[in-house]
C-alpha positions in Angstrom: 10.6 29.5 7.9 13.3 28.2 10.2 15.9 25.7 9.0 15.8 22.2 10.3 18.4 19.7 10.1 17.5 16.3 8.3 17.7 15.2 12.0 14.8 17.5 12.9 12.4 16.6 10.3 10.1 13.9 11.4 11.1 10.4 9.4 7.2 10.2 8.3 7.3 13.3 6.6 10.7 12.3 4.6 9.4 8.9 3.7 6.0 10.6 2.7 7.3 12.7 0.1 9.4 9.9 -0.9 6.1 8.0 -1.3 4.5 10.7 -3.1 7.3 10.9 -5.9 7.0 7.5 -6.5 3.6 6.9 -6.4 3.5 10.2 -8.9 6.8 8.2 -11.2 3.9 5.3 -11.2 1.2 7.1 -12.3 3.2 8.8 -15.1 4.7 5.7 -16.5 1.4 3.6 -15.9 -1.6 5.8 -16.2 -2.6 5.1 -19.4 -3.9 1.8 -18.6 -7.0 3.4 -16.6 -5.8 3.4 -12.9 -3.8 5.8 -10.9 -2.7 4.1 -8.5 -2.7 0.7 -6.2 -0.9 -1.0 -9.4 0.7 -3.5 -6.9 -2.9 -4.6 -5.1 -3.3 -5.7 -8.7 0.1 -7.7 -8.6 -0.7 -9.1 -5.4 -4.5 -10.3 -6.6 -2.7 -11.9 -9.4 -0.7 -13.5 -7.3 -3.2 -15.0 -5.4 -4.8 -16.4 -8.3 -8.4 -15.8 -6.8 -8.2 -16.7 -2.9 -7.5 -13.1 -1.9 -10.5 -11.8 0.6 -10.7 -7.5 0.8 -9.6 -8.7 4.4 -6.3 -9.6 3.7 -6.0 -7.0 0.9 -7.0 -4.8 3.8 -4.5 -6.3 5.8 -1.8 -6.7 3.1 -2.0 -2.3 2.5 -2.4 -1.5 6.7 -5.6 0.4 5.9 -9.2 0.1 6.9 -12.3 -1.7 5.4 -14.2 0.9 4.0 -10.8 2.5 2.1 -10.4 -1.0 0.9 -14.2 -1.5 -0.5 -13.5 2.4 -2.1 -10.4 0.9 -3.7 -11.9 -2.0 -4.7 -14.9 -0.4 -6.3 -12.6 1.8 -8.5 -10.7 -1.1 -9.8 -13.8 -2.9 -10.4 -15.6 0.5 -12.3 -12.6 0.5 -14.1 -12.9 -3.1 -15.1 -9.8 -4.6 -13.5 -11.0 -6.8 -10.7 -14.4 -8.6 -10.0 -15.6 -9.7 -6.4 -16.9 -13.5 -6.4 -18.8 -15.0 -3.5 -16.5 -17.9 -1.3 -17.3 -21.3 -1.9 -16.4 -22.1 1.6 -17.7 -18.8 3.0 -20.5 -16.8 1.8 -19.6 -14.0 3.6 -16.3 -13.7 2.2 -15.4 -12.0 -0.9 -12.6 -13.3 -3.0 -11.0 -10.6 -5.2 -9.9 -11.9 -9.4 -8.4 -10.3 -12.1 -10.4 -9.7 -14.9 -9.0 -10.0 -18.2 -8.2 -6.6 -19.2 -6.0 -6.6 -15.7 -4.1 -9.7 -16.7 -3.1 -8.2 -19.8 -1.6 -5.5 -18.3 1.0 -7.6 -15.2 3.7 -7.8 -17.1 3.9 -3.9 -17.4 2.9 -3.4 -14.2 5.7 -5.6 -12.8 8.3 -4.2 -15.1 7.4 -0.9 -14.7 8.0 -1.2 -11.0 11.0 -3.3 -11.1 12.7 -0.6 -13.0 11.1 2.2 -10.6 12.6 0.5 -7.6 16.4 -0.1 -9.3 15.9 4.2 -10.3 15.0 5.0 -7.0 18.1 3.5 -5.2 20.7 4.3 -8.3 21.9 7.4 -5.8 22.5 5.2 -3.0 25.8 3.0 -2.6 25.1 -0.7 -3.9 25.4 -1.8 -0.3 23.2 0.5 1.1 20.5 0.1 -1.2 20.7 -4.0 -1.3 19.9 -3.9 2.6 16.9 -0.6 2.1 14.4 -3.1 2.3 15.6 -5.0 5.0 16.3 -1.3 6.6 12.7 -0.3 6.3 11.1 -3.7 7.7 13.7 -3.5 10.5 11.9 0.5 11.1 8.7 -1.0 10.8 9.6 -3.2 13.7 11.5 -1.3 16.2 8.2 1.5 16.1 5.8 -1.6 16.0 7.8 -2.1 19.3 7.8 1.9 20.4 3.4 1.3 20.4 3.3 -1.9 22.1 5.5 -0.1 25.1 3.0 2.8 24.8 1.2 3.8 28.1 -2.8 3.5 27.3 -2.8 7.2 27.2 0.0 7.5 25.0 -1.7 5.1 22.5 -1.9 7.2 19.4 -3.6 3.2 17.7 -7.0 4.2 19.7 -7.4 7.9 18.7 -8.4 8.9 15.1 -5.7 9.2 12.4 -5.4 12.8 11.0 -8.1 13.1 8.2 -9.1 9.8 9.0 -12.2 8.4 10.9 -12.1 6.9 14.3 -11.7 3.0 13.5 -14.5 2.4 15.5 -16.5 4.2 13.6 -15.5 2.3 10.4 -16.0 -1.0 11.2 -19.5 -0.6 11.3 
């Protein structure tokens, strides 16, 4: 196998594997409550305090519908959310906490408060005060690198790797 310079290595594959520690540092410290993972969709339902739709929890992760019903319907086997009709639109399902997930927050919050300060202790206290900043300032400039996209060099149209064409999950 060929060396490669950090240069050389594709940015999602570095901030994958990054992902995939954490999410594993998550799972170790918070698995005993009866999830594996998508601890913080449980933050942000709390925070919403019952007007969250799976739209915007959609929205809120970047994924799809049906991988937010699949989510959804784990959290809600596993007795930590329920889905309730909206008042103003039937059509609309508003996502609660149930009990058994509100007991649990103040773990969840502190567990990753204290993941996030461990994961930038080997960064320089200036460089890790402006990571998030850093990362939303990424987001943008490739939000930025697709808008300039030729139609043919769309990659948002075609399929995501393992993934089903969009089009043929918003049916």
């Amino acid at each position: 196998m060929p060396k490669l310079t950090p240069a050389e290595i594709p940015l999602w594959l570095q901030l994958n594997k990054v992902s995939k520690k954490y999410m594993d540092a998550l799972a170790a410290k918070l698995g005993h409550i009866g999830v594996r993972r998508h601890f913080f969709l449980l933050v942000a339902i709390g925070e919403a305090k019952g007007t969250a739709t799976q739209q915007e929890l959609a929205d809120l992760l970047d994924t799809d519908k049906v991988t937010m019903v699949n989510i959804l319907d784990s959290l809600s086997e596993a007795g930590f959310i329920r889905r309730t009709a909206s008042k103003e639109d039937r059509r609309k399902h508003l996502i609660v906490l149930t009990p058994k997930a509100d007991r649990h927050l103040p773990k969840i919050r502190k567990v990753i408060a204290d993941l996030n300060r461990k994961a930038l202790a080997g960064l320089p206290e200036s460089l890790a005060a402006h990571f998030p900043s850093a990362l939303a300032a990424m987001k943008a400039e490739l939000e930025k690198v697709i808008q300039a996209a030729e139609p043919s060099e769309s990659a948002s149209d075609a399929p995501r790797p393992g993934r089903r064409p969009r089009s043929a999950v918003s049916a």
